[in-house]
N, C-alpha and C positions, 0 to 999 in steps of 0.2 A: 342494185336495189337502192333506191333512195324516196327518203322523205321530201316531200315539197312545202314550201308554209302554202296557207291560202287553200288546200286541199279539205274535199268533203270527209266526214267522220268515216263514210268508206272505204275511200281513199285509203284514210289513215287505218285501217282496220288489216285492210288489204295488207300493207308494210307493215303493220306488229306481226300478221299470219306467216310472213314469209321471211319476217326475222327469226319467227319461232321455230318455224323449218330447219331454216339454215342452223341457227343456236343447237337445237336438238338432234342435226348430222354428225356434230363435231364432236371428237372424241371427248371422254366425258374427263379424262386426264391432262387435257392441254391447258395452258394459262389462255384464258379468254379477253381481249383487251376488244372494246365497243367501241370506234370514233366514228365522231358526225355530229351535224350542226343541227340539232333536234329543234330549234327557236326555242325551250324551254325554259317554262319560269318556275326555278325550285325554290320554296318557301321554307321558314323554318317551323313549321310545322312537326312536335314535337315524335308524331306517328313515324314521320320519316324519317328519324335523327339516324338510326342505324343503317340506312340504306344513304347519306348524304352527306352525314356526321354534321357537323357545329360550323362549317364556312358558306352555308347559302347567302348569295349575294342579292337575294328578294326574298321580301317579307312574306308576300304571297305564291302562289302556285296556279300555273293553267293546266289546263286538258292537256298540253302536251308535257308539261313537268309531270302529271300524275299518271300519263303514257308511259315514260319513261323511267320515271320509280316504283310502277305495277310491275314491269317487265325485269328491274333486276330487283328485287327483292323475290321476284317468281324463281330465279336464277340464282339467287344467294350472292347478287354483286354490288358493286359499290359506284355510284355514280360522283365522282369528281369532277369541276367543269375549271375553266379558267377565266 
């Protein structure tokens, strides 16, 4: 399973459906840890602070930062980036 940059809103639609899959096979007791290179720009936008906490490295946020902090806050998780 992988994201591509440069890919249609289908595309990407396609990959959140089939994360969701996978996400929701997994026992619901294991530590879940998510890596990959989302191109995401996470802003500090104060909505997100609990899903991002206080170290985003961009002011603002794209369609794939907001891909990616819909889907763990749907999840109850924490997005940390480096």
């Amino acid at each position: 399973m992988r994201a591509q940059r440069g890919k249609s809103d289908g595309s990407k639609d396609s990959f959140y459906e089939e994360l969701e899959q996978v996400f929701h096979n997994l026992p619901k007791y294991h530590t879940k840890i998510l890596l990959g290179d989302f191109n995401a720009l996470l802003g500090k936008e104060v909505i997100f602070k609990s899903t991002i906490g206080n170290k985003s490295l961009h002011h603002d946020y794209n369609d794939k930062g907001a891909r990616i902090v819909n889907f763990a806050t749907s999840k109850n998780l924490v997005v940390k980036h480096s």
